[in-house]
C-alpha positions as CSV (number, residue, x, y, z in Angstrom):
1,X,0.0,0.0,0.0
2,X,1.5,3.3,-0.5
3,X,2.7,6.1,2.0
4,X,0.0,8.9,1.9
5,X,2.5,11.4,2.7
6,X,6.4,12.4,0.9
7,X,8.7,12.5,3.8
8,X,10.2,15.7,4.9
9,X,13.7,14.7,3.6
10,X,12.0,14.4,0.3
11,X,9.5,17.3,0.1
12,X,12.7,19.9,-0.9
13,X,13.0,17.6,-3.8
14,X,9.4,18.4,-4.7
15,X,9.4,21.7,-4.7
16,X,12.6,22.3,-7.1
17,X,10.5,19.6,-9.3
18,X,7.2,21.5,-9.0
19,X,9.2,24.9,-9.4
20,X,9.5,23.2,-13.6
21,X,5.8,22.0,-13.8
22,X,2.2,22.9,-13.7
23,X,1.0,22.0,-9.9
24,X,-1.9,22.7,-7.6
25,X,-3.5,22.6,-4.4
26,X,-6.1,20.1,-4.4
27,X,-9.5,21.1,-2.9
28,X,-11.6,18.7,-0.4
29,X,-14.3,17.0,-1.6
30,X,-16.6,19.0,0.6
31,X,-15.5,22.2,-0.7
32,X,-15.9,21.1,-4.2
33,X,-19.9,20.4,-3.2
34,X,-20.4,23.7,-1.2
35,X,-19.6,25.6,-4.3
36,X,-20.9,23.8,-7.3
37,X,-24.5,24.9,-8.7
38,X,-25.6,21.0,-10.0
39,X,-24.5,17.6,-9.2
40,X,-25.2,15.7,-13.1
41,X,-24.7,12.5,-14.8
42,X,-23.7,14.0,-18.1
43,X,-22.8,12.4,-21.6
44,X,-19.3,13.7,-23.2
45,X,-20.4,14.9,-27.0
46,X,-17.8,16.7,-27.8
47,X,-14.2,18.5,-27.2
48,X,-13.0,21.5,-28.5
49,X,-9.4,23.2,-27.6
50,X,-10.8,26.6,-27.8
51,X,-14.4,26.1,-26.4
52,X,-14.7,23.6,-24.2
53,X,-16.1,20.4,-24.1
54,X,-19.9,19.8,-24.6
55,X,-21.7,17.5,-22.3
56,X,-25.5,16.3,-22.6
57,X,-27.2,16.2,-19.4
58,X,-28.4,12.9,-18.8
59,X,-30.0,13.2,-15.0
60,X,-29.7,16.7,-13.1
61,X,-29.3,14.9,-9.9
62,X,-29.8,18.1,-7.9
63,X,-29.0,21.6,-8.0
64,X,-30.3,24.0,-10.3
65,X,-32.7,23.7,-13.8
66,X,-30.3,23.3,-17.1
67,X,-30.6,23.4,-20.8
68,X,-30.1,19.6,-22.2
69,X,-26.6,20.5,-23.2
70,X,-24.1,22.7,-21.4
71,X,-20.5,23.6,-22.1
72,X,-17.5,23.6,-19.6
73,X,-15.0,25.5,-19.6
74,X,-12.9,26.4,-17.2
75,X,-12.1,25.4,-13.3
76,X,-13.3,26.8,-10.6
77,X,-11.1,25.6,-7.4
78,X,-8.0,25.5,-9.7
79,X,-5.5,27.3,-7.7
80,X,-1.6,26.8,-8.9
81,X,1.2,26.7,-6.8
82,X,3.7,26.6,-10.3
83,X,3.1,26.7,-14.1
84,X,5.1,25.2,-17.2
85,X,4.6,25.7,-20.6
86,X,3.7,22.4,-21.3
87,X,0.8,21.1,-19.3
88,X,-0.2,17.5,-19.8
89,X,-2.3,17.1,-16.7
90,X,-5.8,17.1,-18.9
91,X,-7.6,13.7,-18.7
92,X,-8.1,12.4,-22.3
93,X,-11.4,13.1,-22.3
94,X,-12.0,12.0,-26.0
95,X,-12.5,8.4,-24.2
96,X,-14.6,8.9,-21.6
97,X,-18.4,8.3,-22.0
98,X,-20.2,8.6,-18.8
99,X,-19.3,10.8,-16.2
100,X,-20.6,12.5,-12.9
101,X,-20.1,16.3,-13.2
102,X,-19.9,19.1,-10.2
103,X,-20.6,21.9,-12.3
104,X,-20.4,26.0,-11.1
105,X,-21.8,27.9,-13.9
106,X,-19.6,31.4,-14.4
107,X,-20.8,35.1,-15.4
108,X,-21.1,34.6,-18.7
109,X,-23.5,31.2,-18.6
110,X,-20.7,28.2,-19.1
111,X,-20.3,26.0,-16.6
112,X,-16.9,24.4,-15.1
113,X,-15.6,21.5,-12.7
114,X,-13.2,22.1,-10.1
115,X,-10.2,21.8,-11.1
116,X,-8.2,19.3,-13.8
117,X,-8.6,16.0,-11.6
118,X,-11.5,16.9,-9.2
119,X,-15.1,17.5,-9.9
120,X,-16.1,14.5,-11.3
121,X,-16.4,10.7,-11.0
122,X,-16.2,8.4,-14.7
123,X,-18.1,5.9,-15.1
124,X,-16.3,2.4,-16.1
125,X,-17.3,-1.3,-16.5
126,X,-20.5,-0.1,-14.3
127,X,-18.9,1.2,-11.9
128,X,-18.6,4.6,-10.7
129,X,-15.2,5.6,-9.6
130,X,-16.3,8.1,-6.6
131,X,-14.2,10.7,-4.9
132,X,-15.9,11.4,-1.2
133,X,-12.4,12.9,0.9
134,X,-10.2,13.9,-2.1
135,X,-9.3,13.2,-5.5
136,X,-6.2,10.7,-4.3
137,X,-8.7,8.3,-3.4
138,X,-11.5,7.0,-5.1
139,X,-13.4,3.7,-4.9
140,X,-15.6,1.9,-7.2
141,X,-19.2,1.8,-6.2
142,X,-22.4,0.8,-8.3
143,X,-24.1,4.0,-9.9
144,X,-27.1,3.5,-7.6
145,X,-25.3,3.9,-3.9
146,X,-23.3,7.0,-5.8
147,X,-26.1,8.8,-6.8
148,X,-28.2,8.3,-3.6
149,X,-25.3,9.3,-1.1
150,X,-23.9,11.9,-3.0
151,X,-27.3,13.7,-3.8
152,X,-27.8,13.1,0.1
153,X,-24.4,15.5,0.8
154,X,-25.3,17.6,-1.9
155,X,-28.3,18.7,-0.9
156,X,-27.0,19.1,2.7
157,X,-23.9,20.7,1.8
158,X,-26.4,23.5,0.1
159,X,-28.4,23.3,3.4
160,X,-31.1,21.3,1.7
161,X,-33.4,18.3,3.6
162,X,-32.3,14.9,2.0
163,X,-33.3,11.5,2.0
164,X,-32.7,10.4,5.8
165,X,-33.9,7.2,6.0
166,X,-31.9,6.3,2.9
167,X,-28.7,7.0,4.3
168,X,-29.4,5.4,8.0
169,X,-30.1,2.2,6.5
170,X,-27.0,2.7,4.3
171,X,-24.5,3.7,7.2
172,X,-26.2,1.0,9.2
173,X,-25.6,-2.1,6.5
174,X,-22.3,-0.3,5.8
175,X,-20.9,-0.9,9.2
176,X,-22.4,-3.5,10.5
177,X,-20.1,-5.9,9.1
178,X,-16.5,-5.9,10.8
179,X,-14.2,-3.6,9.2
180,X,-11.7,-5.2,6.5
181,X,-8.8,-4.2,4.7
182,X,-8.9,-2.3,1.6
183,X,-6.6,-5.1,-0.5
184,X,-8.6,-6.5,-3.6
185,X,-10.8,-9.0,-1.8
186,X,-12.3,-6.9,0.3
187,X,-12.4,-3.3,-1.8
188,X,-16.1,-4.3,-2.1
189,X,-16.8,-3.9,1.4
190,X,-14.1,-1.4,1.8
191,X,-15.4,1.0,-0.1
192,X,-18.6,0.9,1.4
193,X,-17.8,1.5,4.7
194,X,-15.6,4.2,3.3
195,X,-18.5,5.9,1.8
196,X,-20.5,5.2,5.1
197,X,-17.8,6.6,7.1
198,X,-17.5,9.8,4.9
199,X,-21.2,10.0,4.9
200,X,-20.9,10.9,9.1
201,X,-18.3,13.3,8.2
202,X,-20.1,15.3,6.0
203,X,-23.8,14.9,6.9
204,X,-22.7,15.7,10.7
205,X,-23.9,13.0,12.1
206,X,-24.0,11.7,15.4
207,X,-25.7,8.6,16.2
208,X,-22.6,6.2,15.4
209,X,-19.6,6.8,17.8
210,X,-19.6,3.0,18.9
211,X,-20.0,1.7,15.0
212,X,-17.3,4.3,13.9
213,X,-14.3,3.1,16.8
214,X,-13.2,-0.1,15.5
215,X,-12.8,1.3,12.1
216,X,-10.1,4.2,13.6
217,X,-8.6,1.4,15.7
218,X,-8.4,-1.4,12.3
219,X,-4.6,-0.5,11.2
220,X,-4.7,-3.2,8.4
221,X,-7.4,-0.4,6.5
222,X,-5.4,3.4,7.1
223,X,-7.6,4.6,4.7
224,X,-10.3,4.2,6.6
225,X,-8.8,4.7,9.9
226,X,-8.7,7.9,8.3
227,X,-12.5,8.6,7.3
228,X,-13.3,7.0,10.8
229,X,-11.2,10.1,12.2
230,X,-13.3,12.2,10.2
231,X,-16.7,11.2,11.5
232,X,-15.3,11.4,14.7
233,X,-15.1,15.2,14.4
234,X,-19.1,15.4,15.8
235,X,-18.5,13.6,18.7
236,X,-16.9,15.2,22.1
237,X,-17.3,12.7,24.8
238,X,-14.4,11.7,26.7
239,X,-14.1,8.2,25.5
240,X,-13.8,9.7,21.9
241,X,-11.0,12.0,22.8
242,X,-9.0,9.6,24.7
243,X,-9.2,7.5,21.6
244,X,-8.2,9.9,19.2
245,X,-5.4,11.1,21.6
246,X,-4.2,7.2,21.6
247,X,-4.1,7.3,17.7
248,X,-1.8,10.1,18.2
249,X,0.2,9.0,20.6
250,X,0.9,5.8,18.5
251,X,4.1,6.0,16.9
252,X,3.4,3.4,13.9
253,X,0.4,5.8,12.8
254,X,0.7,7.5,9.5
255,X,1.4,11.0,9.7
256,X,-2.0,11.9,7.7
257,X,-3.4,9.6,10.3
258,X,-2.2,11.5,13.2
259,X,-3.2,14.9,11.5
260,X,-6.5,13.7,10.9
261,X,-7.5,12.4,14.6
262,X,-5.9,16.2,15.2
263,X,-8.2,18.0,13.3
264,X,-11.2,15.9,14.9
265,X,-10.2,16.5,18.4
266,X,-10.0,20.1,17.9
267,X,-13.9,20.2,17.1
268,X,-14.3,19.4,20.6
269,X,-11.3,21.9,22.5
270,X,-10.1,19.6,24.6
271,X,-9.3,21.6,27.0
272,X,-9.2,19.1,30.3
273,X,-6.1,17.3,27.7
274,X,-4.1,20.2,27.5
275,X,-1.0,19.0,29.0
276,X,-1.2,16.1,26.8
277,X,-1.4,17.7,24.2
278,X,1.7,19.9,24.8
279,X,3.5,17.1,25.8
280,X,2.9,15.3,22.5
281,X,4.0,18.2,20.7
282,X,7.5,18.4,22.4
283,X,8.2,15.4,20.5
284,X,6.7,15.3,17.4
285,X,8.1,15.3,13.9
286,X,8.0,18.7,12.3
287,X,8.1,20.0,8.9
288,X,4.8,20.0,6.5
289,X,4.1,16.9,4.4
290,X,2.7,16.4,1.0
291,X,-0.3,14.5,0.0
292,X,0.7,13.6,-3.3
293,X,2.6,10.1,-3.8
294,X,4.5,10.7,-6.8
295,X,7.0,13.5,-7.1
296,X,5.0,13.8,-10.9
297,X,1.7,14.7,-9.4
298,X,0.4,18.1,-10.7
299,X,-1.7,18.0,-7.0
300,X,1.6,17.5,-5.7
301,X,1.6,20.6,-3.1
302,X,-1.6,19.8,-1.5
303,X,0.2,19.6,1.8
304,X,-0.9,19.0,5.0
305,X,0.4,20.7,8.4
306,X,3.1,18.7,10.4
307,X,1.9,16.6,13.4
308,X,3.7,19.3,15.9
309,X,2.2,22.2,13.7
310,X,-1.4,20.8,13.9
311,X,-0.6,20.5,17.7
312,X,0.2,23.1,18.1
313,X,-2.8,25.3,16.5
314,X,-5.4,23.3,18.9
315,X,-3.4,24.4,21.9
316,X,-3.4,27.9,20.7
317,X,-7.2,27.8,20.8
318,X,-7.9,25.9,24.5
């Protein structure tokens, strides 16, 4: 499984790589639903280097009315940290079908997706290859559960009602069965609890603490160790914090682990683990790390705060 993070000893070698190329700063998948206008399974008609490409709308899954044919083009979240004069980030879109569009429409009526690699999910084999966290990880889910979860954080992301008792049975089916690993034989499962865990995070949920702690504690499945951390941002008991605390006390934890159960246990100021906290950032590693698992990336400097920096911030506020 690869490292979610380029060490620190490597990160300088980044940056006089990403000095020579085209790079960004990746947005969140939440982000990328707050600002879109329409959430669309749209068909790819046709490409144009000046205009744009032409999609038909198939389904306008929410957001608002359309004409049966829009054009995008341009990004709306596409932020760069370098250029070069020869980018060659752009999907080959001539060979794409299918796809899942979140499209902002701009002053002048065309509409665009987020940024080169974010703001949509193709459609392959029957399978929908879904972003729910961010664009470096996606998982292959039937277009059924896609559709129905994602208009589900749509809507709610645009402070919409949505389909409740859809996605209660759908987080309770998810994580009823025991967490796995996210190797091949289980991705199936995997990526449904994945979804059902994201679902918490971004739905704000809080009905699930005891179904979401043996997925933060499963170390054979960091990915969703991860996600787990996430849903764990809406709950403040004490339990909850002494678990996340745990997770980043552990030295084997990934450093985008670590951050993560960070992040959560802000959400509740901790303020009775104060100490702890300061005592945990005396020793740990410093120095920002990178998302992006191959030095080629264009996303390459969506980075992340170090453990002691993210520490650090939380204490500032208790």
């Amino acid at each position: 499984m690869k490292k979610y993070a380029i060490p620190t000893l490597f990160l300088f070698l980044w940056i006089s790589i990403s000095s020579m190329a085209t790079t960004w700063e990746e947005p969140w998948q939440d982000q990328i639903m707050r600002e879109a206008d329409n959430f669309v399974l749209g068909k790819v008609l046709s490409i144009d280097s000046e205009k744009g490409m032409t999609i038909q709308i198939v389904k306008n899954l929410a957001g608002n009315k359309l004409p049966e044919q829009v054009q995008i083009t341009h990004y709306y979240l596409l932020r760069y940290c370098s250029r070069s004069a020869h980018d060659d980030h752009e999907l080959d879109w001539s060979k794409v079908d299918s796809c899942y569009f979140f499209l902002k429409k701009d002053e002048k009526g065309n509409m665009g997706i987020s940024t080169p690699t974010s703001g949509y999910a193709l459609v392959k084999d029957g399978y929908v290859y879904a972003t729910y966290r961010h664009s470096f990880i996606k998982v292959p889910i039937s277009p059924d559960i896609y559709e129905g979860t994602t208009i589900a954080l749509f809507r709610h992301a645009h402070g919409l009602t949505y389909d409740q008792t859809y996605i209660k049975n759908f987080i309770n089916e998810s994580l009823h069965l025991p967490p796995v690993s996210f190797e091949k034989k289980d991705l199936a499962t995997a990526s449904l609890q994945h979804i059902a865990l994201e679902c918490i995070f971004h739905l704000q949920l809080t009905d699930y603490n005891d179904q979401i702690l043996p997925f933060l504690h499963n170390s054979k499945n960091p990915h969703n160790q991860i996600s787990a951390a996430r849903a764990l941002t809406w709950y403040h008991s004490q339990p909850t914090q002494e678990a996340l605390i745990e997770m980043i006390a552990n030295k084997k934890n990934d450093t985008f682990i670590k951050v993560t159960c960070i992040w959560a246990l802000a959400a509740s100021k901790p303020i009775a683990y104060k100490e702890t906290l300061l005592k945990l950032a005396k020793k740990a590693p410093e120095g920002p790390m990178s998302l992006g698992t191959d030095l080629s990336d264009p996303r390459g400097c969506t980075i992340i705060p170090s453990v002691k920096g993210a520490l650090e911030k939380v204490i500032e506020q208790l």
